[in-house]
N, C-alpha and C positions, 0 to 999 in steps of 0.2 A: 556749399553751405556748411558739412562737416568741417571741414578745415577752419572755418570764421570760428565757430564754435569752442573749436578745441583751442585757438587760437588767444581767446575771448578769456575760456578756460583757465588756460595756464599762465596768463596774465595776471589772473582774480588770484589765483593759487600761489604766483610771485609776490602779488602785493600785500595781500595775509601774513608771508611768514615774512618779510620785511618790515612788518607793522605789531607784531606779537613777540612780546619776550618769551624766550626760550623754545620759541615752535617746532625747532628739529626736536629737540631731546624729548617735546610731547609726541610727537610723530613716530620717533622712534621708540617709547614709552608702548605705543598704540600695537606695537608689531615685536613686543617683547623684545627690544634690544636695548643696551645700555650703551650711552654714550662713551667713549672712551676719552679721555683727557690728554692733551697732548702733555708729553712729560718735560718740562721745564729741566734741566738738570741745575742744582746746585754746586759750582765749584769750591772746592778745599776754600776753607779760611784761613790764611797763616799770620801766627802773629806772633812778636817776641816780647818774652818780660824777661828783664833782671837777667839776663843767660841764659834765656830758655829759647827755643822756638818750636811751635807748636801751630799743627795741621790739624783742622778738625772737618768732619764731610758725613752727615746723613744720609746722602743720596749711593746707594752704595755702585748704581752704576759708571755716576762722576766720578766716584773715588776709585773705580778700580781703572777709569779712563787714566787719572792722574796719575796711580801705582804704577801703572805701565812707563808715564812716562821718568818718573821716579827712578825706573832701574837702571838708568843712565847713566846714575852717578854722579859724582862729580863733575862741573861744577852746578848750585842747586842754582834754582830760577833765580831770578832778579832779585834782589833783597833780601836773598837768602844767605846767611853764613856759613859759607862747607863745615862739617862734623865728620867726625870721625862713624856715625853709626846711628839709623835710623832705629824708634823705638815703635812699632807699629802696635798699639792696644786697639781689640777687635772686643766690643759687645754680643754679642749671639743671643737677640729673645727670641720666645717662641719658640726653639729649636724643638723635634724629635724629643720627647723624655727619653725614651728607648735606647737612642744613639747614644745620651750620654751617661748611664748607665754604669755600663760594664769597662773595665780595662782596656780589655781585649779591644775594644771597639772605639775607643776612647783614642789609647795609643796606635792602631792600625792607620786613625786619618790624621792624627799629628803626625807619624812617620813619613804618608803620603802626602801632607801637601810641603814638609821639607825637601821629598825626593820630587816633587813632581815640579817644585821651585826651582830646583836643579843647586840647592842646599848639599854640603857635604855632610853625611851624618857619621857623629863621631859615636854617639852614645845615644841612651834613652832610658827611662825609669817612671814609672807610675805605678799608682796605688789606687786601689777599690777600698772605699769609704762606706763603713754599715752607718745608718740604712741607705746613704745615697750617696753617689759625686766622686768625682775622679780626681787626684791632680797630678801631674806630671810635667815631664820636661824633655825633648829632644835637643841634644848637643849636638850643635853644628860647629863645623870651622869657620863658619860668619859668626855667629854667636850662638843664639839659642830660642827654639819656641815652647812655651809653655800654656799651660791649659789646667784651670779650674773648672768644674760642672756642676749645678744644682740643678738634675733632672726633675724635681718637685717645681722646680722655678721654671723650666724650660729653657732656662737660662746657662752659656758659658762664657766664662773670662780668658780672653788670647791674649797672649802677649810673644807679638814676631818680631827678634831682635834681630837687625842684621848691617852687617857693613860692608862698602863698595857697590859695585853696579855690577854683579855678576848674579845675585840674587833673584829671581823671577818672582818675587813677593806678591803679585797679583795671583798668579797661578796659586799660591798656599792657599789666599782667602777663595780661590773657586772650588779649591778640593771640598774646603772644610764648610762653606754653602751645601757643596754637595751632599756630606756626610751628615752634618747638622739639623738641614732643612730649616735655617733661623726664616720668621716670618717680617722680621727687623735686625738690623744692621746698625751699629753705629763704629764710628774711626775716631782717633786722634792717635798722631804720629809725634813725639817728641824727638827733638834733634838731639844725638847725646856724644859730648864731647867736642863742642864748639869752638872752634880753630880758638877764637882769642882769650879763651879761660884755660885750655890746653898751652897756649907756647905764652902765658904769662910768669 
């Protein structure tokens, strides 16, 4: 008779939450849990105007899936134009005010995420801004990464210039997540030096 019951039971209890919108996430509402979203990822958007082409990706997980594949080099995806040198601009909101602050601190994770890209560094140079904001540059023998800050904003401006496929460009933007602590992310990559603007 137990058995019918519970049987009976978990029937009534299947056909409830088949018949109710949203009844997990009340259920789980009921036992303080929040539902968790599965994360869609958003892949890169590439698109070319007039000589340009241009990578753009919110999702900073996709985009660092993509960077990764990115360091390959030549030749780029399907409809893509080789160039001579990837321009990666990095948004940073939300970051740490703290982090971006000071020089010292400023240039310590620009250094690190060129050295930890496995970036040759040639040089470096930054400046502490009264009352706020850092800007600088680390010279690479790829090119160069640069960095503005408005710790009042929580806000910093990247810019990771680099050429060929020996650059680990993903690894720069994990140092500098690190350092930063941005609570948002956004990418666009412009292509620069475009095979058929170069050999015209």
């Amino acid at each position: 008779m137990a058995n019918i019951f519970i049987l009976v039971s978990c029937l009534a209890f299947a056909a409830i939450a088949i018949e109710t919108p949203n009844f997990w996430e009340r259920v789980l509402r009921v036992f303080h849990l929040s539902p968790k979203p599965l994360s869609v990822m958003a892949p890169p958007r590439v698109s070319q105007d007039e000589g340009w082409t241009l990578i753009r990706c919110d999702d900073p997980a996709a985009f660092n899936e993509w960077l990764g594949k990115d360091e390959e080099g030549m030749p780029f995806r399907p409809g893509e134009e080789p160039s001579l040198g990837s321009h990666l601009l990095v948004e940073l909101y939300g970051c740490d005010p703290e982090s971006l602050k000071r020089e010292d601190c400023v240039g310590n994770a620009m250094r690190s995420a060129a050295v930890e890209s496995k970036a040759t560094v040639v040089d470096q140079s930054f400046h502490e801004f009264r009352p706020y904001g850092v800007s600088g540059a680390v010279i690479i023998q790829e090119s160069h990464y640069t960095i503005h800050t408005w710790p009042e904003h929580g806000y910093a401006a990247v810019d990771l210039f680099y050429c060929g496929g020996t650059v680990l460009v993903h690894r720069a933007v994990e140092v500098l997540q690190d350092s930063f602590k941005p609570s948002r992310i956004k990418f666009l990559v412009v292509r620069r030096g475009l095979q058929h603007e170069v050999d015209r």
